[in-house]
N, C-alpha and C positions, 0 to 999 in steps of 0.2 A: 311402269315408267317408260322403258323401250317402247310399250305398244301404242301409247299414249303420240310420244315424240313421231315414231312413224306416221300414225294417224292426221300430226297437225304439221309435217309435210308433206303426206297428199291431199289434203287440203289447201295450204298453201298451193300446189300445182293444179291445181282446178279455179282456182282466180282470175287466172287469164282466160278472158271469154271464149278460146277457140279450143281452150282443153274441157272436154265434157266428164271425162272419169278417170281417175286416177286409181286405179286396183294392185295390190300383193300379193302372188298367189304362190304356193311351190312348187315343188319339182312334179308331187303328183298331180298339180291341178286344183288342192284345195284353196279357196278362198279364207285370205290371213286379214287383210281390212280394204276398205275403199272409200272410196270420195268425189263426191259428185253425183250427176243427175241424166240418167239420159232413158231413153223409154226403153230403147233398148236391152237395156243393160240390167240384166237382176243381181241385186247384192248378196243373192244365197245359192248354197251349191258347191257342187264340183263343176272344173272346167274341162276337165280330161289334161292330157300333156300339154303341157307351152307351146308345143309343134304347131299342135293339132289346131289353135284356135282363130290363126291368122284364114281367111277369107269369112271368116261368123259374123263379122262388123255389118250391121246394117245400112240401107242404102245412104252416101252422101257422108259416112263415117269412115274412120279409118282408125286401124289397131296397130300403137306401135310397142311391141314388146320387147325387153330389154333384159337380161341375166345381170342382174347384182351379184349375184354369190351363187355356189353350186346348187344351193337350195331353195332361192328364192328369186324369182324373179317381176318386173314390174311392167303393168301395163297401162297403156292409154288410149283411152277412146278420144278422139278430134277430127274436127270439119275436114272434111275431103278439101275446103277452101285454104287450107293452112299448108306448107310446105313440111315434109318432112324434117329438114333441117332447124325450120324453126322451133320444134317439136323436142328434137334430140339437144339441142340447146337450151329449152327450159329444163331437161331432165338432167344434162350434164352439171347445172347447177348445184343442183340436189342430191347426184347422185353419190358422190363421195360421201355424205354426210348419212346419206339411209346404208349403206353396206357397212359403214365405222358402227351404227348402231347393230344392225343385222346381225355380225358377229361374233358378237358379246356374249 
């Protein structure tokens, strides 16, 4: 049920045209769920550490990663054409509502 709930709020945050992936990964780096589509981007695997993954975005993309919880944390793939703030405002939406789940 949690995974589910997570799953159809990053979904939810990939609706707006200029967010292209919506990912949950942990502390080590595994890959927990995602949403969305970019060529870039493979839904399987390890990432290595959260540190580590910021300059990987390919060209015209951009990575913004964010700590929910000690253990989890979330990212997103979006247009270089989008402001970061716009970015962190569709995520502050949501994000109280995935850490209350995360949790649990």
């Amino acid at each position: 049920m949690v995974e589910q709930k997570v799953l159809e709020i990053l979904e939810d945050l990939v609706e707006h045209p200029w967010l292209e992936v919506a990912f949950l990964i942990d502390s080590a780096g595994q890959l927990l769920a995602s949403a969305g589509d970019s060529p870039a981007f493979s839904p399987t695997g390890v990432f290595g550490q959260p540190h580590e993954l910021a300059g990987s975005e390919p060209p015209g993309t951009c990575l913004y990663l964010s700590t929910l919880t000690q253990k989890h944390h979330l990212g997103i793939l979006f247009s270089s054409e989008v402001t970061i703030d716009q970015v962190r405002g569709q995520v502050k939406l949501r994000k109280e509502e995935l850490v209350s789940l995360l949790e649990r």
